[in-house]
C-alpha positions in Angstrom: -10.3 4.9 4.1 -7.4 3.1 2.5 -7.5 3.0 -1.7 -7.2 0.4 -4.4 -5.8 0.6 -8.3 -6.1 -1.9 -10.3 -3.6 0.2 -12.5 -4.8 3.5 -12.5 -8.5 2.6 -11.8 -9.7 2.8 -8.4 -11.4 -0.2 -7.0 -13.9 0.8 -4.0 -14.4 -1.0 -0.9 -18.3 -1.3 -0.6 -19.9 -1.4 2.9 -23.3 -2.6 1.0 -23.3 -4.4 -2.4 -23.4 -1.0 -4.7 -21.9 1.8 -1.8 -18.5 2.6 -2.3 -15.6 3.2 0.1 -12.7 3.2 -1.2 -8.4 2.2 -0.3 -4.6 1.3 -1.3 -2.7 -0.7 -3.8 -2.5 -3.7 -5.3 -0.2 -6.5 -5.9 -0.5 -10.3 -8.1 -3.0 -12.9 -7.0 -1.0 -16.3 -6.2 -3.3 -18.6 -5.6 -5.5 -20.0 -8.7 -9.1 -20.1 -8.8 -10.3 -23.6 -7.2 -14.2 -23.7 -8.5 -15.3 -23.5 -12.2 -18.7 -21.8 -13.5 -22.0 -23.6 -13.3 -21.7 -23.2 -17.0 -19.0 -23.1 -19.4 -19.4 -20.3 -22.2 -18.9 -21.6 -25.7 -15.5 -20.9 -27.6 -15.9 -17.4 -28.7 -17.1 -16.0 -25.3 -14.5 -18.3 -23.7 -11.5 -15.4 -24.2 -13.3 -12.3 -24.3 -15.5 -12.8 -21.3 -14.5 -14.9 -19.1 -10.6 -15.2 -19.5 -10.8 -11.4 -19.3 -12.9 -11.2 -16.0 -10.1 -13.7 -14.3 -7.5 -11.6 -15.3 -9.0 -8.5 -13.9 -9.4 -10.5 -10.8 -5.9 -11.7 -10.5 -5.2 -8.2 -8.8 -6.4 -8.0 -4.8 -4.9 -6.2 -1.9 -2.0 -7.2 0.3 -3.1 -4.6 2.8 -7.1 -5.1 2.6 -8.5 -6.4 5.7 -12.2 -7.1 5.8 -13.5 -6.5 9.1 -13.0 -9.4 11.8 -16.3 -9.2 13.1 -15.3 -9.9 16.7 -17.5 -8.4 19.3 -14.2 -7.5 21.3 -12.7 -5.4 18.5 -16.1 -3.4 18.6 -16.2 0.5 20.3 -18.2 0.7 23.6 -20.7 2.2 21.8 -21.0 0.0 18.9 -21.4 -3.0 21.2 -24.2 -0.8 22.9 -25.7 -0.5 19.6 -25.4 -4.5 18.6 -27.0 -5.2 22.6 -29.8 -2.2 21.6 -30.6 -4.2 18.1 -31.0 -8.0 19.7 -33.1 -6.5 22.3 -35.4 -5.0 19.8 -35.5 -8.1 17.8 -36.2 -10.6 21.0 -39.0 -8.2 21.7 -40.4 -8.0 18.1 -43.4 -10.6 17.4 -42.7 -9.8 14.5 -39.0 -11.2 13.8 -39.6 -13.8 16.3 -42.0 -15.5 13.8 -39.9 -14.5 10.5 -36.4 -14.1 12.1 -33.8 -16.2 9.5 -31.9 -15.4 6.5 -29.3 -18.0 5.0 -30.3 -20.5 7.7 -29.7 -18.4 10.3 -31.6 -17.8 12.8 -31.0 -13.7 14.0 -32.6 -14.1 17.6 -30.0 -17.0 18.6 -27.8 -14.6 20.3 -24.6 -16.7 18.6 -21.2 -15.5 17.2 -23.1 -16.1 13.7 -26.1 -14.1 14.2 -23.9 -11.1 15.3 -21.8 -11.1 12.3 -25.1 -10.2 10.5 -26.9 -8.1 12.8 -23.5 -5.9 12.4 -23.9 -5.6 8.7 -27.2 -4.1 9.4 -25.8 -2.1 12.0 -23.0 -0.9 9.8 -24.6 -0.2 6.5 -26.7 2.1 8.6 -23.6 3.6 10.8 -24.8 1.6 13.9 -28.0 3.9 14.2 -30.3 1.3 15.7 -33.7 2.2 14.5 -32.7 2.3 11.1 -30.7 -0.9 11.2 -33.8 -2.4 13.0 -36.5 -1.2 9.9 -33.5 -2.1 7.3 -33.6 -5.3 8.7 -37.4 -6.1 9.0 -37.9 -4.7 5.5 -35.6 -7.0 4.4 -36.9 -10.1 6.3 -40.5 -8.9 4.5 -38.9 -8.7 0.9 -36.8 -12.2 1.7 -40.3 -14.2 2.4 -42.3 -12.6 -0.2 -39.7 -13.0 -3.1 -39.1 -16.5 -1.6 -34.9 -15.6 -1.2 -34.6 -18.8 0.5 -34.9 -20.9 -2.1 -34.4 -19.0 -5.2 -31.1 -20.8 -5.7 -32.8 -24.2 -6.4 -35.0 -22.8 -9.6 -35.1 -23.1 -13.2 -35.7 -20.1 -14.6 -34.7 -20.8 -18.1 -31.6 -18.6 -18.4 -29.1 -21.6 -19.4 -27.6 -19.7 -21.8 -26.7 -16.7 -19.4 -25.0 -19.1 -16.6 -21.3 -18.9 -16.8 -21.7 -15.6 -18.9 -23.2 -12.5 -17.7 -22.8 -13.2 -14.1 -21.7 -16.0 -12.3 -19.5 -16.8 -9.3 -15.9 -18.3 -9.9 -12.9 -19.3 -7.9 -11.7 -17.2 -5.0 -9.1 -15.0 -4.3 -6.3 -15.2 -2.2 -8.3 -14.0 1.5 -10.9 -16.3 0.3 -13.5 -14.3 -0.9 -16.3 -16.0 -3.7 -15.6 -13.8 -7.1 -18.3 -12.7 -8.7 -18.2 -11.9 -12.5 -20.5 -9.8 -14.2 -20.6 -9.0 -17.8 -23.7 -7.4 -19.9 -21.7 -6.9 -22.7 -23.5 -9.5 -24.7 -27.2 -7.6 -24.3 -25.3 -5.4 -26.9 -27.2 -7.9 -29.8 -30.5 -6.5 -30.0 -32.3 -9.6 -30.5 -30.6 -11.2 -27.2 -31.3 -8.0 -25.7 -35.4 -8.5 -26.6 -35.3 -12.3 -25.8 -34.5 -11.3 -21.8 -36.0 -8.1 -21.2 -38.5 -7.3 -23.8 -41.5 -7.0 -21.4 -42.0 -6.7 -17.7 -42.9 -9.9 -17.1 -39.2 -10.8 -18.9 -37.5 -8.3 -16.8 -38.8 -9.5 -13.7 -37.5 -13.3 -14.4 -34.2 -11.8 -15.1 -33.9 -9.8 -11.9 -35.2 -13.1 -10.2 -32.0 -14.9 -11.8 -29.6 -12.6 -11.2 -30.3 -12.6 -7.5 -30.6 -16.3 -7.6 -26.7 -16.1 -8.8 -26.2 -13.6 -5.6 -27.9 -16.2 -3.3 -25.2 -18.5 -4.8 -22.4 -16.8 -3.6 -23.5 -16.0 -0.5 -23.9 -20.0 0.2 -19.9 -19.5 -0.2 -19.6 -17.6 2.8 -19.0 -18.7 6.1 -20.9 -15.8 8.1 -18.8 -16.2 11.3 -15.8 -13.9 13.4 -12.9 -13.8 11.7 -14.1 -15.7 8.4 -14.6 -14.8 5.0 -17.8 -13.0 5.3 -17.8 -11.2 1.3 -17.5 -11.3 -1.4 -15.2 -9.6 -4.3 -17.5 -8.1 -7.6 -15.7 -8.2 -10.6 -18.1 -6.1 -13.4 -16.6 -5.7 -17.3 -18.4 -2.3 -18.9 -16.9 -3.1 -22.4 -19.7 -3.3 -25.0 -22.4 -3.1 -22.1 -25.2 -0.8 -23.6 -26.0 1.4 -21.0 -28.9 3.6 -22.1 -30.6 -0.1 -22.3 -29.9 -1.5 -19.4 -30.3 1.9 -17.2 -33.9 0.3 -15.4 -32.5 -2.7 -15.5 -28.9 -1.1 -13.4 -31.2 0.7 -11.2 -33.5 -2.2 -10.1 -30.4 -5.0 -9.1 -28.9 -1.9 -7.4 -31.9 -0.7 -5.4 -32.7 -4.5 -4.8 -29.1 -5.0 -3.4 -28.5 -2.2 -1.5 -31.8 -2.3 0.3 -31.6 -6.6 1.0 -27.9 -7.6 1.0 -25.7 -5.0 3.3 -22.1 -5.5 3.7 -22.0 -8.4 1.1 -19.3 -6.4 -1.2 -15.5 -6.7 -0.1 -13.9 -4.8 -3.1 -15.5 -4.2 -6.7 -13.3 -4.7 -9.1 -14.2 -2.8 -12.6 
């Protein structure tokens, strides 16, 4: 595996959207961001959290390549593997009657449902079973969270949008950045307002993968396209100890439902 420094801090390449794997150096992003947050933090955040985040952003690598996702770039027995998985699915009643995720449909047999199918595959090192039951348990959690359409809910965090995490701009490959900062939970009493009971805790991990769902809207999901996206996380002031259940519930929730999703993370 190639590596990347940002400096002298290596940036992993994650195969899933917390699993690292790491790579080379890094040169000067050229090309400015095009989008702007959904919300723009107030003044005194304006430098120290955002401007920050863009700057650590402004690095990517010249030699990074994500994979192409074309079937004929695939080893014999990785295209075994991908024919293996769509034959278990077609033959599942269960998929056939709860087989989509971001609108598409996995049992199509296109160019589109293969570039998923081989994240599955891949975050599970083409074993087929285990891509099969990573998949279904994923379809399960996707319908019962109601993934779908998350992204369209209120869920009264308007003073977190555009702060703590949020998707901004791309970089020069194309990828959707996205920023996160929980450096502000620092402040006890904004710390209590979000996660001060269960109930709170669970909104909050609804939200943050509403922002996820956001980004992945970004991607094109197809061979040879921009199929990731690039995590950008600032630590400074982040209080840890706090925010350890918190850390290991978007984790576990991420690795288990969104595989491949993570170019690069950028700390």
């Amino acid at each position: 595996m190639q590596k990347f420094h940002l400096g002298h801090s290596p940036i992993p390449h994650s195969p899933s959207m917390e699993e690292d794997h790491s790579s080379s150096s890094m040169s000067i992003l050229s090309t400015p961001f095009l989008e702007t947050p959904r919300k723009t933090p107030s003044k005194p955040n304006k430098r120290t959290i955002v401007t920050t985040l863009m700057e650590a952003a402004t690095f990517t690598s010249s030699s990074f390549k994500e994979d192409t996702y074309f079937i004929s770039n695939l080893k014999s027995s990785e295209k075994k593997a991908l024919k293996q998985l769509k034959e278990k699915l077609l033959s599942s009643d269960e998929i056939n009657n709860n087989g989509s995720m971001w609108g598409v449909c996995l049992i199509k047999g296109d160019d589109v449902a293969d570039v998923l199918l081989l994240k599955f595959l891949r975050a599970r090192d083409f074993r087929v079973n285990d891509a099969y039951t990573m998949l279904v348990k994923c379809l399960s959690w996707r319908k019962e969270f109601g993934a779908e359409n998350v992204v369209d809910e209120d869920l009264g965090f308007k003073e977190l949008e555009g702060v703590v995490a949020f998707t901004h701009g791309f970089d020069r490959e194309g990828h959707p950045v996205c920023y996160n900062h929980y450096g502000v939970f620092k402040d006890k009493e904004m710390y209590e307002r979000v996660f001060g009971d269960d109930e709170k805790l669970k909104k909050f991990l609804r939200w943050r993968v509403q922002v996820l769902e956001r980004g992945i809207k970004l991607l094109q999901f197809k061979p040879g396209g921009v199929n990731s996206l690039i995590q950008v996380t600032d630590l400074k002031d982040m209080p840890k100890s706090e925010l350890r259940v918190v850390s290991n519930q978007i984790m576990s929730l991420f690795q288990d439902n969104y595989p491949e999703m993570v170019a690069r993370k950028v700390p």
